[in-house]
C-alpha positions in Angstrom: 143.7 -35.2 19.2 139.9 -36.4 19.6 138.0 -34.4 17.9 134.0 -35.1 19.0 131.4 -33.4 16.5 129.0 -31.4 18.4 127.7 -28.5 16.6 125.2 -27.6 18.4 127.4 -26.7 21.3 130.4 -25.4 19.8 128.7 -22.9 16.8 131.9 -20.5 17.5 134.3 -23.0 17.5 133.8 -24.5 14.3 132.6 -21.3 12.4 136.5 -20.6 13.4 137.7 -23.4 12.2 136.1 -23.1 8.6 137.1 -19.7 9.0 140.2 -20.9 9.2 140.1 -23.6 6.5 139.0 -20.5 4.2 135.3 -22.6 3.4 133.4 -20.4 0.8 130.4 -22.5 1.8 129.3 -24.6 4.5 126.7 -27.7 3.9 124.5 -28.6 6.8 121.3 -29.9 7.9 118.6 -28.7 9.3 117.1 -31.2 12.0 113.0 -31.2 11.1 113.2 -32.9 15.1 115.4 -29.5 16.1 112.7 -27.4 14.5 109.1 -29.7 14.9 109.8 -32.4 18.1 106.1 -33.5 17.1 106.6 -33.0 13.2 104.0 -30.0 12.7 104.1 -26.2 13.3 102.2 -26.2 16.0 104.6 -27.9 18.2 108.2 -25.4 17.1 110.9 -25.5 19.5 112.2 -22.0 20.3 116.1 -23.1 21.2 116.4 -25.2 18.0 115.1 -22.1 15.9 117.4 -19.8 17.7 120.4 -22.4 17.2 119.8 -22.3 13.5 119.4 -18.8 13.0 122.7 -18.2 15.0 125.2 -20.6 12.8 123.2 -19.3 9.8 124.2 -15.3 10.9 127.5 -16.6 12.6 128.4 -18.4 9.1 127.2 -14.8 6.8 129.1 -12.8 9.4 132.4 -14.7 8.5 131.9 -14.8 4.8 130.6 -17.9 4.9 127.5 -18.8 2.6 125.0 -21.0 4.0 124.1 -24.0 2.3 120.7 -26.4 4.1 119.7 -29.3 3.8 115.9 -30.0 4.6 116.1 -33.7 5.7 118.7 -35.5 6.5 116.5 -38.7 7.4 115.5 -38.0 10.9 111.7 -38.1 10.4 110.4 -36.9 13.8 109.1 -40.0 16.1 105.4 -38.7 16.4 105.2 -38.7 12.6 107.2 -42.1 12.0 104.5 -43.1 15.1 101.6 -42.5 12.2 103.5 -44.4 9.7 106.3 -42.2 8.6 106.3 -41.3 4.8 104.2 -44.4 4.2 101.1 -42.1 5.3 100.3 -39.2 2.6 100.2 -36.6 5.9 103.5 -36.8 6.4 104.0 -34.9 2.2 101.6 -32.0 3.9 103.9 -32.0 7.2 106.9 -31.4 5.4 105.5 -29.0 3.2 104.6 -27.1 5.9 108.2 -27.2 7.8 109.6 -26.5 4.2 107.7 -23.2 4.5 108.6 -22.8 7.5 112.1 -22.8 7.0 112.4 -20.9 3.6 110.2 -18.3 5.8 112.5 -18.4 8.9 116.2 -18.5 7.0 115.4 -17.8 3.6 116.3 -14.2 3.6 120.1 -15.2 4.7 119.9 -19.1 3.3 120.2 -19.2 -0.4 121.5 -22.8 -1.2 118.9 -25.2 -0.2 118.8 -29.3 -0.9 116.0 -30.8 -0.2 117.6 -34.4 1.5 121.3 -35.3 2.3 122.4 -37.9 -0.6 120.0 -40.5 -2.5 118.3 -43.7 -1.5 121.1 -46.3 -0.6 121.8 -48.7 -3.6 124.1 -51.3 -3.9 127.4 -50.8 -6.6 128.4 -53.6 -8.5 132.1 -53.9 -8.5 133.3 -55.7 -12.0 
């Protein structure tokens, strides 16, 4: 069986398969892109909003608790356009979609990480 990962599309699906897995907790990300395509507040995207508060209330409606992840290294382009995390802005623009996101899910999210995993570094095998 092929399974292809598309969670965007298939929220009912795979809440039914954790379900069925008995997950206690489910770890995702939230895509700053999905939320800010241009990187600040002004520019929100009403479907990826409405995508994350659906698996959010379709994982807490299963007994599921919620755990998000704030980046998951997909800097929007229009901010890596500016320089990305090399220009001090960028520190204010995710501030501000931090905000935005404790505001938005934090009254059903209550497990939050604030990147997926560290900086890469190499392991020395002996």
């Amino acid at each position: 069986m092929f399974y292809k990962h598309d969670s965007y599309h298939k929220v009912v699906s795979d809440i039914a398969l954790l379900r069925g897995l008995r997950a206690q907790v489910y770890k995702f990300s939230i895509s700053w892109s999905r939320i800010f395509p241009m990187g600040h507040r002004s520019s929100p995207s009403l479907p990826g909003i409405a995508y994350y508060n659906k698996l959010i209330d379709s994982l807490r409606d299963t007994g599921i608790e919620p755990m998000a992840t704030l980046f998951h290294w997909d800097l929007p382009q229009a901010l890596q356009d500016h320089g990305g995390w090399q220009n001090e802005s960028v520190v204010d623009a995710f501030v501000d979609y931090s905000a935005f996101c404790f505001s938005t899910f934090g009254d059903r999210v209550k497990l939050w990480l604030r990147r997926l995993w560290h900086w890469p570094t190499p392991s020395r095998h002996l």
